[in-house]
N, C-alpha and C positions, 0 to 999 in steps of 0.2 A: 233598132237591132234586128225587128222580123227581116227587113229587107237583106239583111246581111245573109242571115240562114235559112232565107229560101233559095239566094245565089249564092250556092259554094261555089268557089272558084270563077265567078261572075263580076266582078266587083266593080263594071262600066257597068249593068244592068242594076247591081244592087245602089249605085250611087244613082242614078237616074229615077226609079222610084223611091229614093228617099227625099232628092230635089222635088219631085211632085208632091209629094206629100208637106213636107218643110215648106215648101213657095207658099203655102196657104198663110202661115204663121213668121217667115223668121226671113232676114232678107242678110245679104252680104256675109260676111265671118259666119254666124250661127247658124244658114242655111251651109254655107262648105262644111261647119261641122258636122253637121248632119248628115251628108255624101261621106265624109272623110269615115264616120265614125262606121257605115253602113260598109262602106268597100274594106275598111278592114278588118269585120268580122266574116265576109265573102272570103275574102284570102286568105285569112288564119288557117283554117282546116288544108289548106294546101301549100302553106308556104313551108321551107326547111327554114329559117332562121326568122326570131322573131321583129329583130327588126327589117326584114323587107318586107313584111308584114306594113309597115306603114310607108318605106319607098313606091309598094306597089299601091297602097291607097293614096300615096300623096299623088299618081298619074291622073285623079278623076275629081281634082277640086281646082279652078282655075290656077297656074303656073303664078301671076302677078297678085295674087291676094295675101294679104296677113296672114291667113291659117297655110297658107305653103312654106313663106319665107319663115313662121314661126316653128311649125315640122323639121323645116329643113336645118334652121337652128339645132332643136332641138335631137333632132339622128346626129349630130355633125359632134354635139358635147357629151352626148353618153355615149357613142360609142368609145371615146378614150377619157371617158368618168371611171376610177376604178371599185368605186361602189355605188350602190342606189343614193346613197347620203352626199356622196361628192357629186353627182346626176344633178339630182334635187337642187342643189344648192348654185349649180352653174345654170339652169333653169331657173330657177327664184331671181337671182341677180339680172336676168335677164328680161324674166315677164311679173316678177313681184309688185310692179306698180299696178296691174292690172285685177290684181285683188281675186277676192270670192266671185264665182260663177262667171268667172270670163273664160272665155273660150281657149284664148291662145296660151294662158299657161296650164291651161287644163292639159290640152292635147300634147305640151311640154312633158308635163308628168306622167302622163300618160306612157308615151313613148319611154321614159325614164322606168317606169313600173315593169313596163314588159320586156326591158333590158337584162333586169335587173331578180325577176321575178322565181323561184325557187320552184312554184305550184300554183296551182288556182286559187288558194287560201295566200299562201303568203304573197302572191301578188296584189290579191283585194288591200291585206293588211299594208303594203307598202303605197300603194295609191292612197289610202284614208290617210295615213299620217304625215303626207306628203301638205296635206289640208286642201283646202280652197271648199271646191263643190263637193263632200266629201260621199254623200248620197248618190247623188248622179254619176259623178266620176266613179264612186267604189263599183257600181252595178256597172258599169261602161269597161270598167278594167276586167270586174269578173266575167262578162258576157266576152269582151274579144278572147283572154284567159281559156276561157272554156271550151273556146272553138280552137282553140292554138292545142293547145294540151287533148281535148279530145275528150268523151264519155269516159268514168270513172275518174276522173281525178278531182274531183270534190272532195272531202274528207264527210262523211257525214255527220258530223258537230255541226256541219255549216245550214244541214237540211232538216236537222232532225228536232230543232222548237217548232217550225214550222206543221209538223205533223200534216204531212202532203195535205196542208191547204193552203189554199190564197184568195184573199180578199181584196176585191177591184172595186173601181168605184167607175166602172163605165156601166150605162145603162143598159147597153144591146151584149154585155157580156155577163153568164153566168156560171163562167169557168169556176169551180172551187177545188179543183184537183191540180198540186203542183205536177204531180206525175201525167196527167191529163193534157195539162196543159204542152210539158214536155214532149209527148209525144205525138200531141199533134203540131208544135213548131215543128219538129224532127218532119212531117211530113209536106211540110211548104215545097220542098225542091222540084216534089216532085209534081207540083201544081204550075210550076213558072215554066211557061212554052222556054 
């Protein structure tokens, strides 16, 4: 996600440091996810409709691989799905064999969420009940969500058990401020040449 919001409007630059970083770990499908996921949190903040939000992320994951022709699937059945429910379910029929924490009907639903999506809350809420990866996906829908939609449109019910803190479990980080942390993501852009 950092690589996403420190390239607003970048989204060949944000999917190229997301491949550097992914190549260490994830190879085929789950490194394109990774570009895919990173260019379309770059292009949220600047896109007018939310699904070219992922047209324009799908230009920076190879053309011939599973997560494009599964994208491309996917824009092709929720744009004439006449609700999130009808989306989901021409998506399931389609990548349902592929189960929990797979890639290609995550990013299904994915696209189907941000269709479909009312606000940054109720599009988290439509991504989890959607199932699969419901953690990673639900944080995946509210981070592109956030960038789409834009500062203030959280409800704060979503921020406020938290009590501006956060607990990480990296050793070289000892961020404990939600608000902290936010605004020094907020100051990435302007670190990337």
């Amino acid at each position: 996600d950092a690589y996403g919001y420190a390239c607003p409007g970048r989204p060949e630059l944000a999917a190229e440091l997301a491949y550097r970083d992914a190549a260490m770990t994830h190879r085929g499908t789950g490194l394109y996810g990774a570009m895919f996921v990173a260019a379309a949190i770059a292009v949220a903040p600047v896109a007018t409709d939310p699904l070219d939000i992922f047209a324009v992320a799908l230009q920076h994951v190879p053309r011939r691989s599973r997560l494009a022709e599964a994208v491309t699937f996917a824009l092709d059945q929720v744009a004439d799905a006449g609700d999130w429910l009808e989306g989901y379910e021409r998506i399931h029929a389609r990548f349902g064999e592929f189960g929990h924490c797979k890639v290609l009907q995550e990013v299904g639903t994915l696209v189907n969420t941000l269709r479909f999506a009312e606000d940054v809350g109720d599009g988290i809420c439509k991504q989890v009940m959607q199932g699969n990866d419901t953690d990673s996906f639900g944080a995946t829908a509210g981070s592109i969500l956030g960038a789409w939609f834009g500062p203030g449109h959280l409800e704060e019910r979503w921020t406020a058990p938290f009590g501006d803190r956060i607990h990480l479990a990296l050793a070289t980080c000892w961020e404990q401020s939600l608000s902290a942390l936010a605004e020094r993501m907020g100051r990435l852009p302007a670190l990337v040449p």
